[in-house]
N, CA, C and O atoms as a GROMACS GRO file, in nm:
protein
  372
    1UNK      N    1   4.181  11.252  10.261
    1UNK     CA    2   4.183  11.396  10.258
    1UNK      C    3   4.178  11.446  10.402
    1UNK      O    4   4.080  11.431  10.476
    2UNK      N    5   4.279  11.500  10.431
    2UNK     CA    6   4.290  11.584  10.548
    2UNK      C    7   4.157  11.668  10.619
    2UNK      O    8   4.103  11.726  10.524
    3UNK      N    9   4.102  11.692  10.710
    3UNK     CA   10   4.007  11.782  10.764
    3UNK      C   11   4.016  11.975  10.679
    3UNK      O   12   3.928  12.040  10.622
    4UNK      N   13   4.131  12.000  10.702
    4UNK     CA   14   4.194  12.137  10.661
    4UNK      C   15   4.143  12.116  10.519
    4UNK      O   16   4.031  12.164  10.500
    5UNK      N   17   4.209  12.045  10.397
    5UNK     CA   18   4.196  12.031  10.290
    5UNK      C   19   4.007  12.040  10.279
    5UNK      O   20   3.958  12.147  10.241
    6UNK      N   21   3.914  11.921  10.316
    6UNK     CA   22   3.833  11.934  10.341
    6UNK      C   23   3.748  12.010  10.358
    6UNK      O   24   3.643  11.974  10.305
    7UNK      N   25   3.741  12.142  10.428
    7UNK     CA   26   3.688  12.231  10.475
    7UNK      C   27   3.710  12.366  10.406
    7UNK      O   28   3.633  12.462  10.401
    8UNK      N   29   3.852  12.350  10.346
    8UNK     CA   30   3.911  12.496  10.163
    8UNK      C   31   3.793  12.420  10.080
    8UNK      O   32   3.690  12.482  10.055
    9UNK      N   33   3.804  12.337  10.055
    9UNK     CA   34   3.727  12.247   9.924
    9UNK      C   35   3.583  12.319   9.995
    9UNK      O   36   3.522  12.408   9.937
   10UNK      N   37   3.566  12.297  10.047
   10UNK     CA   38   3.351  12.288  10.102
   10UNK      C   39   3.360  12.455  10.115
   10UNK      O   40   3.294  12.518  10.033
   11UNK      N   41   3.432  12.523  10.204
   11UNK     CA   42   3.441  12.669  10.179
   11UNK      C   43   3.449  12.714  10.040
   11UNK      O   44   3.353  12.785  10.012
   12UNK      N   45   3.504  12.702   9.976
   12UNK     CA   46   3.548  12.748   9.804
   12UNK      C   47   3.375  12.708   9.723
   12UNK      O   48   3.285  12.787   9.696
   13UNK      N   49   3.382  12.562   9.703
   13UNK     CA   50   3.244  12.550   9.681
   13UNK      C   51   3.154  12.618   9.715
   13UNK      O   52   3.088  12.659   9.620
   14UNK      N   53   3.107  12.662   9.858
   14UNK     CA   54   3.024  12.722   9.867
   14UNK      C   55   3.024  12.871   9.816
   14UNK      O   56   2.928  12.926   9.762
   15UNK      N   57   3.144  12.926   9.839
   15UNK     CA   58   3.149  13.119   9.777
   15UNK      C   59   3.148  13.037   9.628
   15UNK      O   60   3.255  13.068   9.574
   16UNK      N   61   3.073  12.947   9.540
   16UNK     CA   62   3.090  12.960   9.398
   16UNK      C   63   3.200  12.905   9.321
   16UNK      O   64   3.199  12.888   9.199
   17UNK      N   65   3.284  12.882   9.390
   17UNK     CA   66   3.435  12.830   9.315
   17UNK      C   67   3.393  12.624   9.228
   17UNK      O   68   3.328  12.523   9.256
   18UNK      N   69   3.460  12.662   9.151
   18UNK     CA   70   3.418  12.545   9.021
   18UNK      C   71   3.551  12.467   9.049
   18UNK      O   72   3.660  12.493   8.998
   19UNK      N   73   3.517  12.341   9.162
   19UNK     CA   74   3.651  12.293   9.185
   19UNK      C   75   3.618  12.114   9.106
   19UNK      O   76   3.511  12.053   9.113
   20UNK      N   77   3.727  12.075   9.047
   20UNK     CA   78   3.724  11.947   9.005
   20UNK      C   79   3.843  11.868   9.059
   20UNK      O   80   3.956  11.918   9.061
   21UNK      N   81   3.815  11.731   9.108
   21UNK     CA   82   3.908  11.684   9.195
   21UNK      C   83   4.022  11.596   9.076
   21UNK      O   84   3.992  11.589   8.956
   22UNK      N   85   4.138  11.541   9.128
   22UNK     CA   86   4.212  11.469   9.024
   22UNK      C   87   4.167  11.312   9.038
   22UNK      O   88   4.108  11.283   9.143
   23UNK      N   89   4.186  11.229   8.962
   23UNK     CA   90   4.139  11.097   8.983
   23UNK      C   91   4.243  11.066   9.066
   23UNK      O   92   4.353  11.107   9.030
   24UNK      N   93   4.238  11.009   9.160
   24UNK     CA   94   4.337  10.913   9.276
   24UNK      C   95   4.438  10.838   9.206
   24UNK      O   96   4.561  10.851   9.203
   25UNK      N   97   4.384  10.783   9.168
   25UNK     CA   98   4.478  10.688   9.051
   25UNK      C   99   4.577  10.755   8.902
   25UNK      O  100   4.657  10.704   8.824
   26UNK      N  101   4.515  10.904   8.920
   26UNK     CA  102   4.625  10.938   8.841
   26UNK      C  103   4.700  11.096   8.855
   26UNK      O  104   4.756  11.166   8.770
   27UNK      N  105   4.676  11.117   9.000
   27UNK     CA  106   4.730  11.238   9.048
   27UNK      C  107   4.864  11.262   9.006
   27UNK      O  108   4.936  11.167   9.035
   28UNK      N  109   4.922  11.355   8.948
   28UNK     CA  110   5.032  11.445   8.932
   28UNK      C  111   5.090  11.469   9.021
   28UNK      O  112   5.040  11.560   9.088
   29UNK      N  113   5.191  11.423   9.064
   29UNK     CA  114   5.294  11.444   9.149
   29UNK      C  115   5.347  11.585   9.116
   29UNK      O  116   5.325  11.659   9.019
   30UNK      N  117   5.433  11.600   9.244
   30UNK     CA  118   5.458  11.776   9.220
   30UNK      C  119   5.623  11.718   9.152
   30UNK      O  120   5.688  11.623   9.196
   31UNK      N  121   5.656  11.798   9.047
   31UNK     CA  122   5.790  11.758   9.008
   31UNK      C  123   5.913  11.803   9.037
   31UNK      O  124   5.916  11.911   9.096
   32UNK      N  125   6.011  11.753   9.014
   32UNK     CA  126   6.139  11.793   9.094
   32UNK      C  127   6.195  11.940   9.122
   32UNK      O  128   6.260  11.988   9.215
   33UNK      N  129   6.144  11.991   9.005
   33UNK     CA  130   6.237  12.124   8.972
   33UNK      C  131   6.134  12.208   9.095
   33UNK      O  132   6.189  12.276   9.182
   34UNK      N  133   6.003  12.196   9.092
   34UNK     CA  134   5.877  12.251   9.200
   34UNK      C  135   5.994  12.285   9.333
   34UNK      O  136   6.041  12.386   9.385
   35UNK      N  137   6.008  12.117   9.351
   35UNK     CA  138   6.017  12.067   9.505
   35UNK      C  139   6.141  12.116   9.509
   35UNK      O  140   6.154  12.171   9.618
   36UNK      N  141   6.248  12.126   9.439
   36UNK     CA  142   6.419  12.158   9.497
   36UNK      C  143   6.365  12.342   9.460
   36UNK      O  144   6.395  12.421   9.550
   37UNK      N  145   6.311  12.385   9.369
   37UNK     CA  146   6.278  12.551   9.415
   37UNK      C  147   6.227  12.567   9.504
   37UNK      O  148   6.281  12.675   9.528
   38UNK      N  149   6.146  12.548   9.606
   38UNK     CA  150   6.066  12.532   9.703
   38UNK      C  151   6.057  12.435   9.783
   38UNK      O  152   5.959  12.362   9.772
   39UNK      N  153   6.162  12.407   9.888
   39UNK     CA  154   6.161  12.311   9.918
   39UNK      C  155   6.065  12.290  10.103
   39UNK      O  156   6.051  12.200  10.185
   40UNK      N  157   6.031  12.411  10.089
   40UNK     CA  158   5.933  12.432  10.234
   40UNK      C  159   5.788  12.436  10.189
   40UNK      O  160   5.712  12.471  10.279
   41UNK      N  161   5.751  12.418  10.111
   41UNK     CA  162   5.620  12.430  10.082
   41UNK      C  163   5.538  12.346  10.194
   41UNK      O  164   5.583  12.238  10.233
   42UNK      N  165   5.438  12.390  10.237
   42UNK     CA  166   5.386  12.327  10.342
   42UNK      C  167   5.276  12.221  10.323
   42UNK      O  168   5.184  12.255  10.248
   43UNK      N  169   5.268  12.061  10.395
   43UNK     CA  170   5.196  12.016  10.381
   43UNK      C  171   5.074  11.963  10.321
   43UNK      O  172   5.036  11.872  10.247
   44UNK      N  173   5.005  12.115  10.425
   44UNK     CA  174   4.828  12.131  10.338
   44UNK      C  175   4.842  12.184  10.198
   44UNK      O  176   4.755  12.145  10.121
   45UNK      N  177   4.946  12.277  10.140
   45UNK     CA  178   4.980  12.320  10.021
   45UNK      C  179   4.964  12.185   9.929
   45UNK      O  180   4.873  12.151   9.853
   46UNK      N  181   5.097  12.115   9.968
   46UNK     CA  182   5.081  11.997   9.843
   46UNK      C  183   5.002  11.908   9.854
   46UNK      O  184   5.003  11.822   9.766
   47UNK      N  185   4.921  11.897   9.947
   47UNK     CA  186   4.792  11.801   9.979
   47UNK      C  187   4.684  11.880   9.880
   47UNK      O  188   4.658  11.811   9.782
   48UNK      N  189   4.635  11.971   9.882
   48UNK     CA  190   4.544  12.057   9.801
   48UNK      C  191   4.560  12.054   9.697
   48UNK      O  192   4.457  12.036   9.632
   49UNK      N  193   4.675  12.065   9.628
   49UNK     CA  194   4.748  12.067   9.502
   49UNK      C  195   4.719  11.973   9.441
   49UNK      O  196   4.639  11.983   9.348
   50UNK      N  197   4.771  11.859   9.473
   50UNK     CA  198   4.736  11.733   9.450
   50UNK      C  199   4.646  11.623   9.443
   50UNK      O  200   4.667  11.509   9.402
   51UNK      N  201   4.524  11.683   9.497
   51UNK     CA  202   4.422  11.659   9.480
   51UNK      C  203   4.318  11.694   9.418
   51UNK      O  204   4.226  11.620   9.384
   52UNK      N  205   4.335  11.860   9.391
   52UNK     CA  206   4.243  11.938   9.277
   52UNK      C  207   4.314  11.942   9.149
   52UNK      O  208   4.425  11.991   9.127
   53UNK      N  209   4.228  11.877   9.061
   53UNK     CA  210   4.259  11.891   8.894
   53UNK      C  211   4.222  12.052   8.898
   53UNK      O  212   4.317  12.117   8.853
   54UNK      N  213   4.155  12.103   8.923
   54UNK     CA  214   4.124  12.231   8.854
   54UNK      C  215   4.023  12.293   8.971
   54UNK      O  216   3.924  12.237   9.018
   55UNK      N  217   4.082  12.444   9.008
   55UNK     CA  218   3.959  12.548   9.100
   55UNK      C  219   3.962  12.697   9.075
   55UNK      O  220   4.032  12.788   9.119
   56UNK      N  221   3.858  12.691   8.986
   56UNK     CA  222   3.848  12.836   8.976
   56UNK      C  223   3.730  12.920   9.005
   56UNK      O  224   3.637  12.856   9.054
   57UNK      N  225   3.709  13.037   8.989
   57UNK     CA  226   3.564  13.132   9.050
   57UNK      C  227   3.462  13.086   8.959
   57UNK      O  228   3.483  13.047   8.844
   58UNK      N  229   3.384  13.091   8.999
   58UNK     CA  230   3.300  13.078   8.895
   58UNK      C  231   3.292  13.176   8.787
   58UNK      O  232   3.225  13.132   8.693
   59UNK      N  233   3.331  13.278   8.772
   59UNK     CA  234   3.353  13.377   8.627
   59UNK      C  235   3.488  13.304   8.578
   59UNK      O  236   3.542  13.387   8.505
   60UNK      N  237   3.545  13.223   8.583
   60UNK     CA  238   3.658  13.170   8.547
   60UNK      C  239   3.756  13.254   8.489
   60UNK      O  240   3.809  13.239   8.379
   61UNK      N  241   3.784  13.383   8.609
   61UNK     CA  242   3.853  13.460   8.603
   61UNK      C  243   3.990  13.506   8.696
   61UNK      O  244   4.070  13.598   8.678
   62UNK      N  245   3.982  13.405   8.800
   62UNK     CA  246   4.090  13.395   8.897
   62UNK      C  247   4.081  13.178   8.886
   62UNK      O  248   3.977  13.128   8.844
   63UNK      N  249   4.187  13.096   8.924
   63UNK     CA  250   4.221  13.014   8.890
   63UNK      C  251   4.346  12.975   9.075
   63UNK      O  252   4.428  13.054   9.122
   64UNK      N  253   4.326  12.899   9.104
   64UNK     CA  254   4.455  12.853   9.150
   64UNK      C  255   4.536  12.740   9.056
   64UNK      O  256   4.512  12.655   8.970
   65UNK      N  257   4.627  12.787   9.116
   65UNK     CA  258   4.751  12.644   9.076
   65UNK      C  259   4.726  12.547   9.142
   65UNK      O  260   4.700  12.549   9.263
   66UNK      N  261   4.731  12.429   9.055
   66UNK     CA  262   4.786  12.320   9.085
   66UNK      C  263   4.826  12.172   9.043
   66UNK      O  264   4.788  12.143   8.930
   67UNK      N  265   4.884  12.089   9.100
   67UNK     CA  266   4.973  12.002   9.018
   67UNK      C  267   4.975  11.974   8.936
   67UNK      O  268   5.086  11.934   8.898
   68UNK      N  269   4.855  11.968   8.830
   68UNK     CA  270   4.844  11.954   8.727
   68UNK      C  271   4.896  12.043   8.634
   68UNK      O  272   4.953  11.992   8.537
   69UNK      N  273   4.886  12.198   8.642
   69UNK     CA  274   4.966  12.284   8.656
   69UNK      C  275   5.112  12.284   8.656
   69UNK      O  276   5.200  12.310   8.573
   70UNK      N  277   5.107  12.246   8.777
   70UNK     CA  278   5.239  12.277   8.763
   70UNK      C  279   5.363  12.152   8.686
   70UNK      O  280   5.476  12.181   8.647
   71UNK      N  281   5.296  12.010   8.682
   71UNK     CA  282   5.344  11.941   8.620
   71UNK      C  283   5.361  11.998   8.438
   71UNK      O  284   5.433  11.964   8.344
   72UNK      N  285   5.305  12.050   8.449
   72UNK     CA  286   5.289  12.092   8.277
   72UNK      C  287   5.190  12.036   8.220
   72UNK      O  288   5.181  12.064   8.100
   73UNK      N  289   5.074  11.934   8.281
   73UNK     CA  290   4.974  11.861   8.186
   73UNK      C  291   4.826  11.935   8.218
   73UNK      O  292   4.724  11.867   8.220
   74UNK      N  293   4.825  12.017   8.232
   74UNK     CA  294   4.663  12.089   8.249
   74UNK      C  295   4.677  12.129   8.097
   74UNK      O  296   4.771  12.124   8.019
   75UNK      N  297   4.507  12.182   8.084
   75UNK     CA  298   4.495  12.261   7.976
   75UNK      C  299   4.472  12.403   7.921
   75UNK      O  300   4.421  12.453   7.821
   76UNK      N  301   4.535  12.445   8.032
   76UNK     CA  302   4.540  12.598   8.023
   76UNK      C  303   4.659  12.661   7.912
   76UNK      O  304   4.758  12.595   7.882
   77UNK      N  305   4.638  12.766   7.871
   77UNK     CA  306   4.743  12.769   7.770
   77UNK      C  307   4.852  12.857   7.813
   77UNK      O  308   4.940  12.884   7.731
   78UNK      N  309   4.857  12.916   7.964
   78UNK     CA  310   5.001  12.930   8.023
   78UNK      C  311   5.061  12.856   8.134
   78UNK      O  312   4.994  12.818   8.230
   79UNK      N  313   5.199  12.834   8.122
   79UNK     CA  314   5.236  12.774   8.236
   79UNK      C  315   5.231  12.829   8.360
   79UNK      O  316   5.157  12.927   8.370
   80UNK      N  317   5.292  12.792   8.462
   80UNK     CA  318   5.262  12.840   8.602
   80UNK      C  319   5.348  12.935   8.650
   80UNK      O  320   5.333  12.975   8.765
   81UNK      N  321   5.475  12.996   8.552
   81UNK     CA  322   5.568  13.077   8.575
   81UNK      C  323   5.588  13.174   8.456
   81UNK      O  324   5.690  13.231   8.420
   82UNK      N  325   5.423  13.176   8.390
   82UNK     CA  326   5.465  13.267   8.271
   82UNK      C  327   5.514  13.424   8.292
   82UNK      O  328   5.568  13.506   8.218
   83UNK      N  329   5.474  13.426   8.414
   83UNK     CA  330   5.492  13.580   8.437
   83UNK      C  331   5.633  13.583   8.461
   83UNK      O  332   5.675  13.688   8.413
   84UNK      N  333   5.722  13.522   8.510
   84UNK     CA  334   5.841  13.484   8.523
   84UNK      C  335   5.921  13.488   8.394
   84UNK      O  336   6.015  13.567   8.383
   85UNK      N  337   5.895  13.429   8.324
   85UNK     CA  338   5.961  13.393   8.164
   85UNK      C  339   5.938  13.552   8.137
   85UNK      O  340   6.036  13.625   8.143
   86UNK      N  341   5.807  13.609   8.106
   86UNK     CA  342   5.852  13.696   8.048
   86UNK      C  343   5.888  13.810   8.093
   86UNK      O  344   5.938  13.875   8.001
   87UNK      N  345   5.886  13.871   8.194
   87UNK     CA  346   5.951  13.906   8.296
   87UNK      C  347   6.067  13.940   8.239
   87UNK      O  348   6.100  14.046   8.188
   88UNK      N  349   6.154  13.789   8.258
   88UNK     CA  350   6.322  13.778   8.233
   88UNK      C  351   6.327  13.789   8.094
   88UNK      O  352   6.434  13.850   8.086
   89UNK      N  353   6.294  13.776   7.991
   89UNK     CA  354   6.247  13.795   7.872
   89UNK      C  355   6.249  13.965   7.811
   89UNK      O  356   6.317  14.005   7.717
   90UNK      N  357   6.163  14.038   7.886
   90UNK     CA  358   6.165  14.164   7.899
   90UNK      C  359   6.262  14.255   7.932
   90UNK      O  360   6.279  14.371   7.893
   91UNK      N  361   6.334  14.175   8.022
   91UNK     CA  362   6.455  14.160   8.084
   91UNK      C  363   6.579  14.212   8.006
   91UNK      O  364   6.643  14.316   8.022
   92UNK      N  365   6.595  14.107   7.914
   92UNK     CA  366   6.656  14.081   7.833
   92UNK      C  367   6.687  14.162   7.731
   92UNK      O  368   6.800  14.172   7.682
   93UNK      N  369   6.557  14.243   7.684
   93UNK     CA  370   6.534  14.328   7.602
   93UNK      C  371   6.558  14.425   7.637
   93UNK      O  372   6.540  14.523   7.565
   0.00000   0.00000   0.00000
């Protein structure tokens, strides 16, 4: 783990944030469609990502993304572009 990464994690923790790390051995890669939409994403981004299963406030009312997320295997019950879908959806209508 990077110093930068390191120091979001221990900052977040301390203001209260409920962070759980991913097991090493079975981290979620960021997936293709992520990486060719975004193909600048920076570094410390997918280092963070990829290492937190789950970080949210402690009122578990704000949430970041991440790989798990965005792979599609967390257990939240929207994806990471719902606002998107329906959006275009709305769109549509």
């Amino acid at each position: 783990m990077s110093r930068n990464i390191e120091k979001l994690i221990d900052g977040l923790k301390n203001a209260g944030w409920l962070i759980t790390l991913n097991n090493p051995c079975s981290t979620p890669a960021f997936n293709e469609i992520i990486r060719e939409r975004f193909p600048e994403l920076p570094a410390d981004f997918l280092e963070f990502c990829s290492l937190v299963k789950s970080c949210t406030n402690s009122e578990i009312t704000i949430m970041l993304l991440t790989s798990t997320d965005y792979s599609g295997i967390s257990e939240v019950a929207f994806s990471w572009n719902e606002f998107e879908k329906e959006s275009l959806l709305a769109a549509k209508n």
